[in-house]
Residue, then its C-alpha position, 0 to 999 in steps of 0.5 A: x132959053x130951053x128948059x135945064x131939067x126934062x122928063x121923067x122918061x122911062x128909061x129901062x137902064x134907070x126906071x123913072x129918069x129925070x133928065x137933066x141937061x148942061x149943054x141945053x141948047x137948041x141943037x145937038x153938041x157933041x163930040x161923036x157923031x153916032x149913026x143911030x143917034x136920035x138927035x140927028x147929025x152932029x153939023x157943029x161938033x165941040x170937043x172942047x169943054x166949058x160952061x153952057x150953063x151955070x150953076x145959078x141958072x140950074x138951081x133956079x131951076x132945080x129949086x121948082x122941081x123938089x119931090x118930083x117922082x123920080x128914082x134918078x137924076x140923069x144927065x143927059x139931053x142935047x149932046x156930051x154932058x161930060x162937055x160942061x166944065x162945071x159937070x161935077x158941081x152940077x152932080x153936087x148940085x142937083x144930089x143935093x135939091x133933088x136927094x136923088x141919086x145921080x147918074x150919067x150918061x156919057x160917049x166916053x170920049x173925053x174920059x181920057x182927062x184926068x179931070x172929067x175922070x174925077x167929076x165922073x167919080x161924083x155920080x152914083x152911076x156912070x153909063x159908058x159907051x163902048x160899040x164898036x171892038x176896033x178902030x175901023x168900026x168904031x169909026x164907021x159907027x161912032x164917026x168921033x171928030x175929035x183926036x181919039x181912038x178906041x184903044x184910048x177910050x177902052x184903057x181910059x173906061x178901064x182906068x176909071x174902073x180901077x178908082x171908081x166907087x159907083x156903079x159903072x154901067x157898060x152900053x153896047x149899041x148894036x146895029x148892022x155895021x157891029x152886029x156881027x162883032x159881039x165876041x169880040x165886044x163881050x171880050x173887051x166887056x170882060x177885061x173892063x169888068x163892069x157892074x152891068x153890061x147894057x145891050x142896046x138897039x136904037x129902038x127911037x128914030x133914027x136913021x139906022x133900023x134897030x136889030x130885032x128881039x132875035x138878033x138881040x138875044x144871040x148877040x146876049x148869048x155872047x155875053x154869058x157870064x158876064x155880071x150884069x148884062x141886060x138887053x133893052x128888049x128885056x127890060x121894063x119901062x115904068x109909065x111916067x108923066x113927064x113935067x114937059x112934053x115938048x121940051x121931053x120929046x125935044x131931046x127923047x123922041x118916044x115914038x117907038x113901039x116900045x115907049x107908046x105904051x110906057x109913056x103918058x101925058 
């Protein structure tokens, strides 16, 4: 079986970020099907949550890993995390062998559930995506195959918003199918209110080219005002030593320009 905990990467939202990973399996589960996503093509979508690993096999796990260097646990890896069922134990879980604080990385496709809504609320920090300002593009670029649109997933961020005591943290992919829609998005960033705005550019391998520092610095002019936000190209990265570098690679490939130098080990 697959490693549960991977990294540290050097994440320039969360600095020395400990992955760890609910689905772990051998290939990508997920629920969209981005077209800059780093693990490829999603050829088994799952929509429906359940437990891919249990709580047992995580604190066996966890139990080896106390005092490893890290400022945050981070659930992320193969796929949706928000698809485990037992995600909110999990985060219980793993503040409480690690006592680091807990984040998630999550599409925001299934926030519309009440119940994943509430296991959210037990991270310290949430990461929400959001790419796309309409229902064609999100489409295009988030390529969902499960019943969902935008609109559901803006309204079911904004809601999480109301209730939520942590930091919500807003990304924003941008590539050339959205470039041209930062208005609009700083728009929805700003009835959404969140505590950071995260503009991105898939800088690690994939199948779409990233945006360059240029492009990227006007699309942040869009979003002048808004507290918080940040682009990818302005952010440092600490160096880390990761615990295992193929299970790490495996799930981050860190062969972009901006990692080569972030990365050890």
């Amino acid at each position: 079986m697959s490693s549960i905990v991977y990294g540290p990467v050097p994440s320039w939202r969360l600095g020395r970020s400990l992955g760890i990973d609910i689905v772990a399996t051998l290939g990508k589960l997920c629920s969209f099907d981005c077209i800059y996503c780093q693990l490829g093509k999603t050829v088994n979508p799952v929509v429906r949550r359940r437990e891919f690993i249990s709580l047992a096999q995580l604190a066996e796990e966890l139990d080896k890993l106390r005092g490893v260097p890290a400022d945050y646990a981070t659930f992320s890896g193969m796929g949706e995390p928000t698809l485990g069922s037992n995600l909110g134990e999990a985060i219980e879980l793993v503040r409480s062998i690690l006592e680091l604080p807990v984040a998630v990385l999550t599409n925001s496709s299934l926030m519309s559930r009440q119940d994943v809504r509430q296991e959210l609320a037990r991270a310290d920090v949430v990461v929400a995506k959001l790419d796309a300002p309409d229902e064609a593009l999100f489409r295009q670029v988030n390529r969902p195959r499960m019943r969902t649109t935008l609109r559901e997933i803006a309204d079911s961020i904004r809601l999480f918003r109301s209730t939520y005591s942590g930091k919500l943290a807003l990304q924003m992919m941008f590539v050339a199918a959205n470039r041209n829609s930062a208005v609009e998005m700083a728009a929805m960033a700003r009835e959404i209110a969140p505590d950071e705005v995260q503009i991105n550019t898939p800088l690690r391998p994939c199948a779409v080219s990233p945006l360059s520092p240029e492009e990227i610095t006007g699309i942040a002019r869009e979003f002048t005002g808004l507290e918080g936000a940040v682009t990818v190209y302005d952010s440092p990265r600490p160096v880390v030593t990761p615990l295992d570098v193929q299970e790490t690679e495996r799930r981050r490939p860190s062969t972009s320009r901006e990692e080569r130098g972030a990365q050890t080990g």
